[in-house]
GUFI-216302 format. One record per residue: residue in three letters; x, y, z of N, C-alpha, C in turn. Coordinates in Angstrom, 1 decimal. Layout:
gudo type->ALA; n_px->X; n_py->Y; n_pz->Z; ca_px->X; ca_py->Y; ca_pz->Z; c_px->X; c_py->Y; c_pz->Z
...
***
This chain:
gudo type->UNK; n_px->0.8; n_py->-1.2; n_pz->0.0; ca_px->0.0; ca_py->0.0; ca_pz->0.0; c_px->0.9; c_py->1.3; c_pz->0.0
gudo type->UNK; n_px->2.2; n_py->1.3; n_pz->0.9; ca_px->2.8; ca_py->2.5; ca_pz->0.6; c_px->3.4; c_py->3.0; c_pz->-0.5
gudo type->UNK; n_px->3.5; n_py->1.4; n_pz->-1.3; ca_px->3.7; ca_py->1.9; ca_pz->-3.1; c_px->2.7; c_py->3.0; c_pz->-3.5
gudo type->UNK; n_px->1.9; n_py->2.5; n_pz->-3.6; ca_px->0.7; ca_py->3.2; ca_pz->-4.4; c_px->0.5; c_py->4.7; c_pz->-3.7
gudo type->UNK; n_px->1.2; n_py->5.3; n_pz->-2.5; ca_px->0.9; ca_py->6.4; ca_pz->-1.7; c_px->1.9; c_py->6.9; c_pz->-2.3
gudo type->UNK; n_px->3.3; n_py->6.2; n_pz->-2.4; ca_px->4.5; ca_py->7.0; ca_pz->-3.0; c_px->4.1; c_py->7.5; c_pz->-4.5
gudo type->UNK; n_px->3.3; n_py->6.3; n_pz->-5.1; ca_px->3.0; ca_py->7.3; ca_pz->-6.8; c_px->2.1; c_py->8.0; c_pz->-6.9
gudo type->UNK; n_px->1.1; n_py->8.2; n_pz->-6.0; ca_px->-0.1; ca_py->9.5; ca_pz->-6.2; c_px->1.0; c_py->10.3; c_pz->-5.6
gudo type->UNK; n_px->1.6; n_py->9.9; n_pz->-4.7; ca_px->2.8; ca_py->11.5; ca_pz->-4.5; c_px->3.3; c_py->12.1; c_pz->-5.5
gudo type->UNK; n_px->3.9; n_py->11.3; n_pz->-6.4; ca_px->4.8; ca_py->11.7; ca_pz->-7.2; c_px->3.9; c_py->12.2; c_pz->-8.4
gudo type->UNK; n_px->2.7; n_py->11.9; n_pz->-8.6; ca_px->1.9; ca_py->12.1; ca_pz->-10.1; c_px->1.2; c_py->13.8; c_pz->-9.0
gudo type->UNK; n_px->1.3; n_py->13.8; n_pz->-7.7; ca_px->0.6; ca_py->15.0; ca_pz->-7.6; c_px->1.7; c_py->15.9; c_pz->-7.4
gudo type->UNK; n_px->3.1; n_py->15.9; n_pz->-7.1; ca_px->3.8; ca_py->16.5; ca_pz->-7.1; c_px->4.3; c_py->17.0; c_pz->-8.6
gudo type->UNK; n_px->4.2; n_py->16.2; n_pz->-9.8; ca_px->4.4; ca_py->17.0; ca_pz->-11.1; c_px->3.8; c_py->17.2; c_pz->-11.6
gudo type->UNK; n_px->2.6; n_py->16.9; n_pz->-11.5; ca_px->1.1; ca_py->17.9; ca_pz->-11.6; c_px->1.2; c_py->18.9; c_pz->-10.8
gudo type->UNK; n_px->1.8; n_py->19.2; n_pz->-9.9; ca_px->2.1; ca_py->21.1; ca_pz->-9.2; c_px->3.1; c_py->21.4; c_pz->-10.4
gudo type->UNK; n_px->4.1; n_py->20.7; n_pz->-10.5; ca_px->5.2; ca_py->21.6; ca_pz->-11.2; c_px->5.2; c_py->21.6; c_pz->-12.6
gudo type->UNK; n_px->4.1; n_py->21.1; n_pz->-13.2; ca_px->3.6; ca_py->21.3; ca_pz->-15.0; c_px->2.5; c_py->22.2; c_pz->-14.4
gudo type->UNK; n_px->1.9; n_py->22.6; n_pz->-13.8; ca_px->0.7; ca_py->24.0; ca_pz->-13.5; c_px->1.3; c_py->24.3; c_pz->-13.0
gudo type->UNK; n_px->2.5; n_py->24.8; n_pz->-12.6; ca_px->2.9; ca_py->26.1; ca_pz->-12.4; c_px->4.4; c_py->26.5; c_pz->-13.2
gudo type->UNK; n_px->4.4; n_py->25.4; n_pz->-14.3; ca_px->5.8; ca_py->26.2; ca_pz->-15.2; c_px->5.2; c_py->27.4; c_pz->-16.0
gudo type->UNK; n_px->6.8; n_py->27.9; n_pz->-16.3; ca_px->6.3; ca_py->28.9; ca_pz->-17.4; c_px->5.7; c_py->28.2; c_pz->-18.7
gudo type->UNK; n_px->6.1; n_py->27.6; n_pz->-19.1; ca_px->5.9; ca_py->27.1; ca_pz->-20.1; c_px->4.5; c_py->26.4; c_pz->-20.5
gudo type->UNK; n_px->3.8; n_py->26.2; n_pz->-19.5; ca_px->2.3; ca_py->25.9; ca_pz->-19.1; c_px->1.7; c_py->27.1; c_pz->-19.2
gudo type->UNK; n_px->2.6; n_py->28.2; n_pz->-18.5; ca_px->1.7; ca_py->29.4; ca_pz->-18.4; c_px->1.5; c_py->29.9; c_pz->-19.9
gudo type->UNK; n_px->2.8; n_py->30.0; n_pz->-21.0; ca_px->2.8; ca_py->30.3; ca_pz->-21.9; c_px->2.0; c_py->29.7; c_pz->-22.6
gudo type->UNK; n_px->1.9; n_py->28.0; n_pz->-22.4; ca_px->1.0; ca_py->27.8; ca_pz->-23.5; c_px->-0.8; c_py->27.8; c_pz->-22.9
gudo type->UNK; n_px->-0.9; n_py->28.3; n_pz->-21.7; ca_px->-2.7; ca_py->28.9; ca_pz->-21.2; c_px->-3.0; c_py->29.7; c_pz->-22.2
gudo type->UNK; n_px->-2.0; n_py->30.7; n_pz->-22.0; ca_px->-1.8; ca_py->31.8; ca_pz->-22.4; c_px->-2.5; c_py->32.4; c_pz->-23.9
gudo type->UNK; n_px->-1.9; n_py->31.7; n_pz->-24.8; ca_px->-2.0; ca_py->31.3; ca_pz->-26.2; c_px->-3.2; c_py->30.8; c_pz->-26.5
gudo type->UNK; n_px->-3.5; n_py->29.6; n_pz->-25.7; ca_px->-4.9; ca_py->29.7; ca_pz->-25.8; c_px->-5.9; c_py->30.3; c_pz->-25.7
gudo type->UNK; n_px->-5.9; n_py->31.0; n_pz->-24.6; ca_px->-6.9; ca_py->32.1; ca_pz->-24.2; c_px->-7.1; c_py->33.5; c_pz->-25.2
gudo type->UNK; n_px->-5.8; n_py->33.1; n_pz->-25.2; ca_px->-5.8; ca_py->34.3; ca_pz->-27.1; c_px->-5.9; c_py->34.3; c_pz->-28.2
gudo type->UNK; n_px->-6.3; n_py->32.7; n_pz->-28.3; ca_px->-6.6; ca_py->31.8; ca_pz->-29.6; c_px->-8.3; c_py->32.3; c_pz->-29.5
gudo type->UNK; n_px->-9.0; n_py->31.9; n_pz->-28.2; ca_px->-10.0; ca_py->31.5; ca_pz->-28.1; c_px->-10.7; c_py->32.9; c_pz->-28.7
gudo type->UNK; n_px->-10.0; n_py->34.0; n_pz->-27.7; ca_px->-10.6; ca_py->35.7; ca_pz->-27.9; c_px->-10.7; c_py->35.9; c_pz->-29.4
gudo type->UNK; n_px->-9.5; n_py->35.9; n_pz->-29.9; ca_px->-9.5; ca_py->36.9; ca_pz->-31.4; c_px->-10.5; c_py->35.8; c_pz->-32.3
gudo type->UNK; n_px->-10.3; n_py->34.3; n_pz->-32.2; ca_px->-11.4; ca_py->33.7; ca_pz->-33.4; c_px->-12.8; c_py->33.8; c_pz->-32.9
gudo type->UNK; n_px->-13.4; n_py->34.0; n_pz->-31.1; ca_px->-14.3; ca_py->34.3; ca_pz->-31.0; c_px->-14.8; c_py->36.1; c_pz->-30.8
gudo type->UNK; n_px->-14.0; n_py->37.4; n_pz->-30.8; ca_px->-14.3; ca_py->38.6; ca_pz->-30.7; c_px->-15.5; c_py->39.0; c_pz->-31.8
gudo type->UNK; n_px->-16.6; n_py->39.8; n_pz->-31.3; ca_px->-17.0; ca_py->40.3; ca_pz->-32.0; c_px->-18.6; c_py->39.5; c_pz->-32.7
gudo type->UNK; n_px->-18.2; n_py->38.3; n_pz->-32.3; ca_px->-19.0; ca_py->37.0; ca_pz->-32.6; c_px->-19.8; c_py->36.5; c_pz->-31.5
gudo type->UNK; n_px->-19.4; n_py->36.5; n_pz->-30.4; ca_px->-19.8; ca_py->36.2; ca_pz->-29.2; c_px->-20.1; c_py->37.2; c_pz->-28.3
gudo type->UNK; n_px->-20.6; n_py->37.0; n_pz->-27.0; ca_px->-20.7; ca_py->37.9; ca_pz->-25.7; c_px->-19.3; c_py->37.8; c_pz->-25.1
gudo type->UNK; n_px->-19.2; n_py->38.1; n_pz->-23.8; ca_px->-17.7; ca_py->38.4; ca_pz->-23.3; c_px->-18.4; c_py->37.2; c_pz->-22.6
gudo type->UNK; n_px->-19.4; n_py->36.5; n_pz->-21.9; ca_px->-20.1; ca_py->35.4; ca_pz->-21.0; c_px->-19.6; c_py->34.0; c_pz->-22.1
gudo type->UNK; n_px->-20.1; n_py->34.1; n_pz->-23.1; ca_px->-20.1; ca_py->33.0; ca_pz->-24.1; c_px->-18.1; c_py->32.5; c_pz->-24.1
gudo type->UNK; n_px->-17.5; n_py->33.7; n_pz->-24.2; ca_px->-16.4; ca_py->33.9; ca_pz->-24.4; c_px->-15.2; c_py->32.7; c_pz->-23.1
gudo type->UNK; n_px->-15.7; n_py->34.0; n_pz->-22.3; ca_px->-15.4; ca_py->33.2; ca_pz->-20.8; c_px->-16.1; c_py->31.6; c_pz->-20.6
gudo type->UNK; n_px->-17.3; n_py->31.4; n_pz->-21.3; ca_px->-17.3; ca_py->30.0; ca_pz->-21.0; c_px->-16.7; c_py->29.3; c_pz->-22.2
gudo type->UNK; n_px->-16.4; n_py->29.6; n_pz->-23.2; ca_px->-15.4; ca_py->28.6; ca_pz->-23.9; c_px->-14.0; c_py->28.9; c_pz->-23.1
gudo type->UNK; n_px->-13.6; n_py->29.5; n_pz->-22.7; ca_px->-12.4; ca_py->29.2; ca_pz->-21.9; c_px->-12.5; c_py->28.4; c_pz->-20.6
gudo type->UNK; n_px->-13.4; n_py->28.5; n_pz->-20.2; ca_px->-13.0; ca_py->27.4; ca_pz->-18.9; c_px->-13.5; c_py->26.2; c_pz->-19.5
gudo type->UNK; n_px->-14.6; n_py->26.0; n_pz->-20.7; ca_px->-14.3; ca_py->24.4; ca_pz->-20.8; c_px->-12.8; c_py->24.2; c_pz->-21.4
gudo type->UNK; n_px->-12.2; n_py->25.0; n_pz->-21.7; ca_px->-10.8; ca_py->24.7; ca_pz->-22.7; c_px->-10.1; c_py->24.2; c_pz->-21.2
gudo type->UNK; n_px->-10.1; n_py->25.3; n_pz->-20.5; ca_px->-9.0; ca_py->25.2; ca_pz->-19.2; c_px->-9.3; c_py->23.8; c_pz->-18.8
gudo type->UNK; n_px->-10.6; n_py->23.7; n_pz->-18.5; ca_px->-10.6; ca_py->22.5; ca_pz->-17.8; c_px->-10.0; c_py->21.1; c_pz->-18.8
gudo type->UNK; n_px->-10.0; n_py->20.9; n_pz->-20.3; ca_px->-8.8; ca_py->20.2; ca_pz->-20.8; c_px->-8.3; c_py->20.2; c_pz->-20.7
gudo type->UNK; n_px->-7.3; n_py->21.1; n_pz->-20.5; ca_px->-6.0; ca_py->21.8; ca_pz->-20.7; c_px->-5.9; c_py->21.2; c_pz->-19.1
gudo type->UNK; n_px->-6.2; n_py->21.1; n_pz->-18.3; ca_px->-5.5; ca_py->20.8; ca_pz->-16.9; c_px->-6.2; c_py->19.1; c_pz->-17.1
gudo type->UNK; n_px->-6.8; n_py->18.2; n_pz->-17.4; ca_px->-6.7; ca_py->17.1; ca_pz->-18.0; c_px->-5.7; c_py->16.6; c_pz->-18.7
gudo type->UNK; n_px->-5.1; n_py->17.1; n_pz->-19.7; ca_px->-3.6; ca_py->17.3; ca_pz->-20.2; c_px->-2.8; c_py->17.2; c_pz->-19.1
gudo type->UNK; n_px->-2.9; n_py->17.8; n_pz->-18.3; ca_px->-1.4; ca_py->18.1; ca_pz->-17.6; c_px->-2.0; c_py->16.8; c_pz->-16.7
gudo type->UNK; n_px->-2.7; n_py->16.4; n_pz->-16.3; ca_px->-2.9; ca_py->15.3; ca_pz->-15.0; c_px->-2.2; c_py->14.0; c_pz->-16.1
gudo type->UNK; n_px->-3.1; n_py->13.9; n_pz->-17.0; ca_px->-2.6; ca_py->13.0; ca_pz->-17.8; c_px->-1.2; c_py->12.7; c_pz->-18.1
gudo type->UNK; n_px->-0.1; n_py->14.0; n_pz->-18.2; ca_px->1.4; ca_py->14.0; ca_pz->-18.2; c_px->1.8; c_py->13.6; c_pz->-17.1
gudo type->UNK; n_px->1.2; n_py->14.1; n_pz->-15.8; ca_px->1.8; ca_py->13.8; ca_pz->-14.3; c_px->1.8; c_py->12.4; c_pz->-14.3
***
């Protein structure tokens, strides 16, 4: 059993440190700016913001999935 304590440790400890690289940040980032300029103008700023948190919430499925 303390196997299995040591690997949720380790999968939740690089799941902190892939959400919190730069490089995570950079690529939120991008997305979030993907999302605005194809949806500006087209959408509400509400519609907007909810296509971004369903993205987010992939995007940190991604990262659990890497950890």
């Amino acid at each position: 059993m303390a196997l299995g304590a040591g690997v949720a440790q380790q999968a939740q400890e690089n799941f902190k440190r892939l959400a919190t690289s730069e490089d995570t940040n950079k690529r939120f980032r991008a997305m979030v700016d993907e999302i605005i300029k194809a949806n500006q103008g087209s959408k509400t700023r509400e519609q907007i913001i909810a296509l971004i948190e369903a993205r987010k919430k992939d995007f940190a499925l991604g990262l659990q999935k890497q950890a």
